[in-house]
N, C-alpha and C positions, 0 to 999 in steps of 0.2 A: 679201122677201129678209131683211129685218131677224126678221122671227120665224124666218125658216128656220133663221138666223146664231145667235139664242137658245137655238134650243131643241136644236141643237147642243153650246152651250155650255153648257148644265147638263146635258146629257147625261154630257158627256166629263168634267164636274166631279161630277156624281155617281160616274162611274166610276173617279175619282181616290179621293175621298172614300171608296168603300167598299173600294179597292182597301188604304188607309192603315189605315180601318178594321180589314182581315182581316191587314196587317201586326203591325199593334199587339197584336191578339189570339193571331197565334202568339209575337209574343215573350212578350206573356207566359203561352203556354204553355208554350213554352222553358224559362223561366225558374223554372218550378214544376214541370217536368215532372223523374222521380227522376235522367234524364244531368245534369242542372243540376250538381246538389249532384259530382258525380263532376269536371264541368269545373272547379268552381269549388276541392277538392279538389287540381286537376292547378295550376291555374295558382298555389295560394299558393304548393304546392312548387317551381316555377319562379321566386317571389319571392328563394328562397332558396337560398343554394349549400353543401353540406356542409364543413364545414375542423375540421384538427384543432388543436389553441391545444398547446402544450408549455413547461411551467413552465422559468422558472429553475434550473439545475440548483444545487443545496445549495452552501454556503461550506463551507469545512474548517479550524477554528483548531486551535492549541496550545490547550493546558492553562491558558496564559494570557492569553488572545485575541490572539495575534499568527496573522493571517490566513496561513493557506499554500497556498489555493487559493478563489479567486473568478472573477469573470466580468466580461468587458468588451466593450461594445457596437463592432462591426468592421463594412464594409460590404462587398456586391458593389457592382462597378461595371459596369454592365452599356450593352447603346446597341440601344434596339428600332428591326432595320434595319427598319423600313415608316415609320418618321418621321424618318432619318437625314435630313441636307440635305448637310450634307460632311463626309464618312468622313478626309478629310485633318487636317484640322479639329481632329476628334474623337481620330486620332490621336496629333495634337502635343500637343493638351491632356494626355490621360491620362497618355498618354508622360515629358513631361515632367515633370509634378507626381510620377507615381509612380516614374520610376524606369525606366522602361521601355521597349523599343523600339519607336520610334512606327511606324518601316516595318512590321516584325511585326504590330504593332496593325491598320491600315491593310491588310494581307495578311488578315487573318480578317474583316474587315469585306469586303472587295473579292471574296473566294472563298469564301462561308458554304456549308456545307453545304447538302444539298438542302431546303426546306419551310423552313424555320429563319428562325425571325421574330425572335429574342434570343437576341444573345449576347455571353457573358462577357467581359468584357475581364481584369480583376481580382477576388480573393474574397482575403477575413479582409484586408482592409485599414486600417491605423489612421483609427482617429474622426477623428482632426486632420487626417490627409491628405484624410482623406473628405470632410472641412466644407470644407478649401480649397479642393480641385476644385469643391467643390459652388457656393463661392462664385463663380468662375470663370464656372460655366454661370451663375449670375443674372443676373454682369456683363454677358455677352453677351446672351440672351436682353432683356435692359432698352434694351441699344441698337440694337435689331434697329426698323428702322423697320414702324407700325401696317400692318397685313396682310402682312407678309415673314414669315420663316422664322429662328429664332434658326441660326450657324453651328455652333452646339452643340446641336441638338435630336436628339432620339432618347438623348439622355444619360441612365441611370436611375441610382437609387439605393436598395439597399434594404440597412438596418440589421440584423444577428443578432448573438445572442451568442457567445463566444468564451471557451474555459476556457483562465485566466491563473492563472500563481503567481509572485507578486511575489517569492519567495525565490530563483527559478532552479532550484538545482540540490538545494539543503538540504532533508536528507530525503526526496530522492527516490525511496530505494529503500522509503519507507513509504509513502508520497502515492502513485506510481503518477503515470497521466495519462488524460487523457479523447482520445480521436481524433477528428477530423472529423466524423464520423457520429454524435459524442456519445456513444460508450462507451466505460467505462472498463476501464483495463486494470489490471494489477498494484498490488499496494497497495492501499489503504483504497479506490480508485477504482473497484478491479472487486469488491473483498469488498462492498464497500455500494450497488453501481453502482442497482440498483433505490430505495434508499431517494433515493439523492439526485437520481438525474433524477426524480422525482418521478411522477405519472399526467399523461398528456395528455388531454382531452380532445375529443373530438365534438362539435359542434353546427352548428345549421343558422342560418348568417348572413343575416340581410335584407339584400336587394340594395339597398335602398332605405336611403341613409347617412342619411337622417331617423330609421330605425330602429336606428343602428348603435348607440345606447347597450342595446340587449339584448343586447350582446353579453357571454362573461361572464369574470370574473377568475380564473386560472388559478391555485389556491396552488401556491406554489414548491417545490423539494425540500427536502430536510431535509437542515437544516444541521448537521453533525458538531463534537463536540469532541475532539480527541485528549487522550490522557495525556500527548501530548510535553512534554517543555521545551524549545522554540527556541532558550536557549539554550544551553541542556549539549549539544542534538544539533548545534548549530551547535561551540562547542566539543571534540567527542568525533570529529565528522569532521575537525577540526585534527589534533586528537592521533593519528588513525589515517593519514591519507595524510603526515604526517611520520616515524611509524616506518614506511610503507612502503618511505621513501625511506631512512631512515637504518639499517634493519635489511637492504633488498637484499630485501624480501621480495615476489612475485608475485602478491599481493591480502591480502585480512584482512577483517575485520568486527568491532565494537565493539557489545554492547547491553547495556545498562542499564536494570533492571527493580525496583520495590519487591518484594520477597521478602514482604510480608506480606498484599498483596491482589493479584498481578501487571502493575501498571500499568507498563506498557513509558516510561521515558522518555527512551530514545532507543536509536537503532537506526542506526548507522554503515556502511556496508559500498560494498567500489571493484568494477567503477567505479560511478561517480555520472555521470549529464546533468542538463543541462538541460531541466525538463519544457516550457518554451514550444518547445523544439525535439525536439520528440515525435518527429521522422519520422527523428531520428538513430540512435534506438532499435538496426537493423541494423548499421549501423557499430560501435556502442559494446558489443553482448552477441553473444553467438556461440548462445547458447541461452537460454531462460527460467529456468531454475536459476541463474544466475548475477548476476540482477537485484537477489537479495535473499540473500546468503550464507546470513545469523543464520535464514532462517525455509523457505529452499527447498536448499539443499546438504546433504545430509547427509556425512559424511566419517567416516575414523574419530580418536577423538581422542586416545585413548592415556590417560596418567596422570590426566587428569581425575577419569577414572568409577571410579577407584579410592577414592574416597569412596562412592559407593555399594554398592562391595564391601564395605570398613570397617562402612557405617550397615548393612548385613545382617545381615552377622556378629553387629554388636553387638545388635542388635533379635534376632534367637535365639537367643543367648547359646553361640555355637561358641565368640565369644572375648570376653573385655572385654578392658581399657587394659592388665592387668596381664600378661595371656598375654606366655610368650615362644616365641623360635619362633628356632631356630641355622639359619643360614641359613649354608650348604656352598657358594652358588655357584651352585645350579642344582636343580632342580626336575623329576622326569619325571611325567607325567600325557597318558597315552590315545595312550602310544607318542612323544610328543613331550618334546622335552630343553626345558624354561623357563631361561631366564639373564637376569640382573639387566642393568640399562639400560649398566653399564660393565665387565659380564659378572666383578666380583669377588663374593668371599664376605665378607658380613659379617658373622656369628658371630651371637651371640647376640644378639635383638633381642624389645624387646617390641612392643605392638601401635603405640606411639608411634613410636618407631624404624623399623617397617615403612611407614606413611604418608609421615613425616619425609623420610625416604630417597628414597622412593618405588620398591619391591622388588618387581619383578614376583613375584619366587621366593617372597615370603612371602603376597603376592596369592594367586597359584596355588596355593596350601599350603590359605589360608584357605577359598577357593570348594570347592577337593576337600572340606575337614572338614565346608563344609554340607548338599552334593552337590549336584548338579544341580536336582533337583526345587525346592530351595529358593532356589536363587542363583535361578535363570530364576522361580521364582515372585515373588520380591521385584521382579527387574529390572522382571518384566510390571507389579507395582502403583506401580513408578515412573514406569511409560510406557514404557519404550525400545519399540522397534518400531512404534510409535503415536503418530498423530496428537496435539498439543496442546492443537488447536480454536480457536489463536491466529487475531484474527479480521483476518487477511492473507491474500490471492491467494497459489498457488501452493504452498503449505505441504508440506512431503516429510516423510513419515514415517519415512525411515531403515530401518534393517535390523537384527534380531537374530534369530540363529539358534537354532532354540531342538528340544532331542531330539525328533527325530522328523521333523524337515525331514531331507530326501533330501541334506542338502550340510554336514548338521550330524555332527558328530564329537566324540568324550571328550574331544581336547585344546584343543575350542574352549571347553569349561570353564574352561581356564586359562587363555587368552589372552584371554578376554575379561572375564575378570576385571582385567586393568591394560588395557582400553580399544584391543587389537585384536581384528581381524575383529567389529566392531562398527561398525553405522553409525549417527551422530546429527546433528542439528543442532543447534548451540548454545542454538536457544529449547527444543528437547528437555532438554538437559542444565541449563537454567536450572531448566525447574519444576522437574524433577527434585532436583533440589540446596534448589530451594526449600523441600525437606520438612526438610531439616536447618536452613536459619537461621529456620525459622518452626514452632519448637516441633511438628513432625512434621506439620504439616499443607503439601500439595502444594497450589497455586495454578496457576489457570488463565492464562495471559496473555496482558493482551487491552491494544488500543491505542484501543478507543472510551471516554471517559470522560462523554460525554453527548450526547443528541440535542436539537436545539431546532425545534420546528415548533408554526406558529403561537402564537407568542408565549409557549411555554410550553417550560423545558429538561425533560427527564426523564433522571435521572445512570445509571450502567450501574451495577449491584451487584458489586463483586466475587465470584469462582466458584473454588469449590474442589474438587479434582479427586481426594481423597481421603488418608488419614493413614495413609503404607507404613511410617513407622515412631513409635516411643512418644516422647513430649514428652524423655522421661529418656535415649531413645537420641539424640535430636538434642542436645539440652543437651552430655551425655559427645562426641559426636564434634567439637563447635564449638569444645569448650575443645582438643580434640586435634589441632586445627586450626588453631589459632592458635597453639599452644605451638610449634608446630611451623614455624608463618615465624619466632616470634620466636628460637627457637632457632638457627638458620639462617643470620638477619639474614638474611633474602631480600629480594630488592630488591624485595617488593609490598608490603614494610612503608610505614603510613602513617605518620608523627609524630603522638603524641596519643592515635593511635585505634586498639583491638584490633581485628584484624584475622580472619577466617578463610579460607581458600582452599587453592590447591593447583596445581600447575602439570600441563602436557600434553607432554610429546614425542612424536610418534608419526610411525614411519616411513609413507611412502605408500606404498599398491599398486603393484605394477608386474608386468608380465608375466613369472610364474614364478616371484615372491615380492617382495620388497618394495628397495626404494630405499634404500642404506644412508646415501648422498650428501644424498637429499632429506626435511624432516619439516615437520608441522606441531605449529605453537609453539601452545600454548596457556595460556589463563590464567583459571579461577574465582573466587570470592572476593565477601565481602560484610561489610559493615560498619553501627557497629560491633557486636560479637558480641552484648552484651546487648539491644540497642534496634536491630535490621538496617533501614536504609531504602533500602539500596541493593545491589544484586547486579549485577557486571560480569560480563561474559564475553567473553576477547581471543582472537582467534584470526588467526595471522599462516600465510597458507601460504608454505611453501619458503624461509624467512627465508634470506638467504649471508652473512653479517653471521655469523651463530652460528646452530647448529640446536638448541640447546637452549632449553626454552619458559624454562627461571630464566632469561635472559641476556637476553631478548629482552620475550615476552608478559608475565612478570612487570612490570620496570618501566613497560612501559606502562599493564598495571592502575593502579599506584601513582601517574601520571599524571592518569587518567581519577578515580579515586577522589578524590583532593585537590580537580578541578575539582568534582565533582558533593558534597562536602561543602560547598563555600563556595557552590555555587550552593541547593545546597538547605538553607542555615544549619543546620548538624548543629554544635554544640557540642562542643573534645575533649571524651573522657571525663572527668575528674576534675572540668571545671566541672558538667555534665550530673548526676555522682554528688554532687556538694554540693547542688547544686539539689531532689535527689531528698531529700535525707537533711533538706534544712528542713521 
């Protein structure tokens, strides 16, 4: 029996034995066999789950590093219901720390939609609220006795960032805002929106948190520098929403630009919000044109662009300073009667007198003597009807009519020669003007003054947009410019400092011809004449206070000018000319 029992049992142990044997052998043919290498292929990429990392989006300073848009760490607060214990609980906590109604809270936990494993309670929540809740759940969770259930589990937290601008509302209509979904809209926000949210990246994360240091460092967006001064444009939005108040007038816009490389510094215009309260946006604009006056309005602006009639004239030599021109009253041109702004006759006038004045009838005199092909050829190498390139969202090109447009007519000759049936926007009419205080050379204007990524700035060069008229004609028209506040005494006069500029009345459209009741004031001007480092442009609509721009837009220039010399240490002249003369 015992050998029978034996030989049984290495029977059945051989058959073990080579059964292990012929195991071992397919593994390892498994294992060398070409599915191998394809298994082994499948399960690293099961190691790993694909995600996308997205940088920091870019800081946005002033000119002199005062921060006007950064980022600040916010949290959701969220409660995964599969490891809730009491929804009550969880309620009262959040409830009461944030601010919020705990029954509500307590309702969405209690009735989640169908499948729905997480969900939100709170999003973009402050850091501080967030750390103290957070502390809250520790507390509890710490005195939940060994194998219990803290009464705050299922509580999550997870941190993102959040675009903040510590200034509010200042500059808003340059800054623009970023939305929820992290784009940006109007202002430097949506013109640069690519540069500053920077590239996201792919990659494939190891499941395996031993591995998570391959994970890899996102560089951030690029961070911008404006031309602004924080604080002339915080200053220049005082001086604007106080003559809103004190003129009666229905909006405005202030901006202030160097004339000799166009570095915008600063840019005014109502209304204004609050960029942290982005989602007010609807309430505060009726449409997107009215975000940013100076750079998306085009309007027409009247006496303004009667400078650029003048620098025509004088660049083809229809007329210089000495022409005189007897002004009757009234002027007829392409079937239309022209009349002067208080519809009398001023007799004889030279070309100073005409400006001084500001004489539609000699305007329209002037444009006829160059003719059409030439006024519209000048107006085109000043820009009118054309874009800036100013590097801001939304930017409107305006309107000019020009021979040969189906709505253009001979006496829009004359009339747009003193600045109707012409549309512009003030950053239009800045370069433009800028070809007179910068020795004929027209400048591009831009609000980037440098970019800084990885550790390195790179400054933006100034762009010049071409030279519509000769050094000799801008010189002659600046002195005719200035002779001409001083003559005046007009109230854009500074103390100290020669002055050139020029003022706007211009009635509004209205159905069937124009609004005799309503105008827009306006105000050019740039200083001082020898050495220009500053070019304003005021524009008040519908002022009731007075509708003429002397009374109104002028001393507000002469305002804005006084801040932006002491802010930008300009010297009066006579110290500046002794300085020169050692």
């Amino acid at each position: 029996m015992r050998e029978q029992y034996a030989w049984r049992s290495w029977t059945l142990t051989a058959a073990l034995a080579l059964a292990g044997f012929l195991i071992i052998l397919q593994i390892i043919r498994i294992q060398s066999s070409p599915e191998a290498a394809t298994f082994r292929e499948q399960s690293a990429q099961f190691a790993q789950t694909m995600q996308t990392f997205y940088p920091q989006r870019g800081e946005i300073y002033d000119r002199n590093g005062h921060l006007l848009a950064g980022n600040k760490t916010v949290y959701e607060i969220g409660v995964d219901l599969r490891s809730v214990k009491d929804k009550h609980a969880v309620a009262l906590a959040v409830g009461v720390e944030l601010g919020l109604n705990p029954d509500n809270l307590y309702s969405l936990m209690a009735n989640p939609d169908n499948n729905l494993t997480y969900l939100i309670l709170a999003n973009y929540v402050d850091e501080d609220k967030a750390l103290a809740l957070k502390q809250i759940k520790l507390n509890a969770d710490q005195q939940t006795s060994a194998g219990g259930q803290s009464s705050l589990a299922g509580l999550e937290f997870t941190p993102h960032p959040q675009r903040t601008y510590p200034e509010g509302s200042l500059a808003a209509n340059v800054i623009g805002f970023v939305s929820r979904e992290g784009r940006g809209y109007f202002g430097v926000e949506e013109k640069y929106n690519d540069l500053l949210a920077g590239t996201p990246i792919q990659v494939r994360v190891p499941t395996d948190p031993n591995q998570a240091v391959d994970i890899p460092q996102v560089p951030n967006g690029t961070t911008l520098v404006l031309t602004l001064n924080r604080d002339l444009q915080a200053a220049t939005e005082q001086i604007l929403d106080a003559a809103i108040s004190k003129y009666g007038a229905q909006g405005g816009t202030i901006a202030i630009m160097d004339p000799r490389n166009g570095e915008i510094l600063a840019i005014a215009s109502t209304p204004r919000m609050d960029l942290n309260q982005f989602w007010n946006y609807a309430s505060i604009y009726q449409n997107a044109s009215e975000y940013d006056l100076a750079v998306s309005t085009p309007y027409e602006p009247g006496s303004v662009l009667k400078i650029l009639t003048m620098a025509a004239a004088l660049d083809n030599n229809t007329v210089t300073p000495a022409t005189t021109f007897l002004d009757t009253g009234s002027f007829l041109i392409g079937g239309v009667t022209i009349k002067n702004w208080n519809d009398q006759a001023w007799g004889l006038q030279d070309m100073l007198g005409c400006i001084q004045n500001s004489l539609n009838v000699c305007m329209s005199w002037i444009a006829s003597q160059m003719g059409s092909q030439n006024f519209y050829g000048y107006m085109n190498r000043f820009g009118m009807g054309h874009l800036t390139g100013i590097d801001l969202a939304d930017e409107a090109a305006g309107r000019l009519k020009v021979p040969g447009d189906t709505d253009w007519s001979p006496s829009d000759l004359g009339t747009n020669s003193f600045g109707q049936g012409v549309a512009a926007t003030p950053i239009q009419i800045m370069m433009s003007a800028s070809a007179i205080a910068n020795n004929g050379r027209m400048v591009t204007p831009h609000v980037l003054y440098a970019m800084v990524r990885d550790g390195r700035q790179f400054n933006v060069p100034a762009q010049y947009a071409g030279s519509p008229i000769s050094a000799n004609t801008a010189h002659t028209l600046n002195q005719m410019l200035a002779t001409s506040i001083e003559n005046e005494a007009s109230l854009a006069s500074v103390p100290g400092y020669r002055i050139a500029g020029k003022t706007g009345t211009a009635q509004i459209p209205a159905p069937g011809g124009y609004d005799p009741t309503l105008t827009n004031a306006s105000f050019i001007g740039w200083g001082p004449i020898d050495d220009p480092r500053f070019m304003i442009y005021v524009w008040l609509e519908s002022p009731s206070a007075s509708i003429w721009g002397s009374e109104t837009a002028a001393p507000v220039f002469a305002q804005v000018a006084q801040k932006a010399i002491l802010m930008l240490d300009i010297p009066p002249d006579k110290i500046r000319q002794q300085i020169a003369q050692r």
